[in-house]
N, C-alpha and C positions, 0 to 999 in steps of 0.2 A: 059110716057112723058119724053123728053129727055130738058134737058137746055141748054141755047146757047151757054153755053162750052161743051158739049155734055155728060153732067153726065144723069142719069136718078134719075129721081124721084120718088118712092116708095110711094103707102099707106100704113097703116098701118097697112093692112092682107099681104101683100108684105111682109115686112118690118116682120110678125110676123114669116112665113112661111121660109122665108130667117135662121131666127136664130134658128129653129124647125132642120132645114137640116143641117146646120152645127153643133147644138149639137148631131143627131142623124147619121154623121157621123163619129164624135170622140168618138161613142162608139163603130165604126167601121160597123154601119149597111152600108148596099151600097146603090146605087142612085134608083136602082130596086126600093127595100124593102122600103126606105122613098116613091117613088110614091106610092106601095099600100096602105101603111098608110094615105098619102093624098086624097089619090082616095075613103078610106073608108068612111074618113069625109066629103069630101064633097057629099058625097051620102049619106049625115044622118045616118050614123052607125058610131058605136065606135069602133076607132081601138085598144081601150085598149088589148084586150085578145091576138089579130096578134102582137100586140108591146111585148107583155110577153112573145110568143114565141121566137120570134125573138132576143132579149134581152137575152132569156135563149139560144137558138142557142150560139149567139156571144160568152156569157161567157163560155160555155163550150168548145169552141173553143181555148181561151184565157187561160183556166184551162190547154187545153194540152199542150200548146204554152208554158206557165210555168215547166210544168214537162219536155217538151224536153228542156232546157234553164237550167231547174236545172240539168241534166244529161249532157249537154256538161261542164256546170260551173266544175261540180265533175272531172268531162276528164282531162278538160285544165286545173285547179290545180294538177292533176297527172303528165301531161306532163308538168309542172311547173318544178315540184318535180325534176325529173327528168332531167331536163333539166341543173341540177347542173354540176354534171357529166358526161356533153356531151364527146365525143371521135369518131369523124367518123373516120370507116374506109376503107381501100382505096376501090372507089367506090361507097361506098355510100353517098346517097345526102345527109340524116341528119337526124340522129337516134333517134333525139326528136319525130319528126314526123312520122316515118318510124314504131318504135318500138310499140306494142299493148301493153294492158295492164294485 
């Protein structure tokens, strides 16, 4: 139902399902993965155990996400380091970035 300013109006299974999707995409599940969770409940099943996976998905996801973040951090403090005693020379574009470790 829409208002004569044209907001819409909510019940409050609307209204519940609304903040179910937004908490469950800031734990990054996607809009897929929230429909099958809706779709289980309202078909009388529980979607606890799909939510467990799916949860465990994300975080492991998140774990690697970490480890590659902690492996650039390690890098870019090197080319920090580095970066003291910068010296191009002629030709090159810039030894910070250029040189490995």
């Amino acid at each position: 139902m829409r208002l004569p300013n044209g907001y819409r109006l909510y019940d409050e299974d609307a209204a519940a399902t609304l903040r179910f999707l937004r908490r469950a995409q800031s734990f990054g599940i996607t809009l897929r993965e929230i429909k099958q969770l809706i779709d289980l409940t309202r078909h009388g099943r529980k979607p606890c155990e799909h939510a467990r996976k799916l949860v465990t998905q994300h975080l492991a996801g998140v774990e690697a996400q970490i480890r590659e973040l902690e492996v650039l951090r390690k890098e870019l403090r090197s080319v920090l380091r580095r970066a003291d005693n910068c010296q191009a020379s002629e030709g090159q574009l810039c030894p910070i970035i250029e040189q490995t470790t």
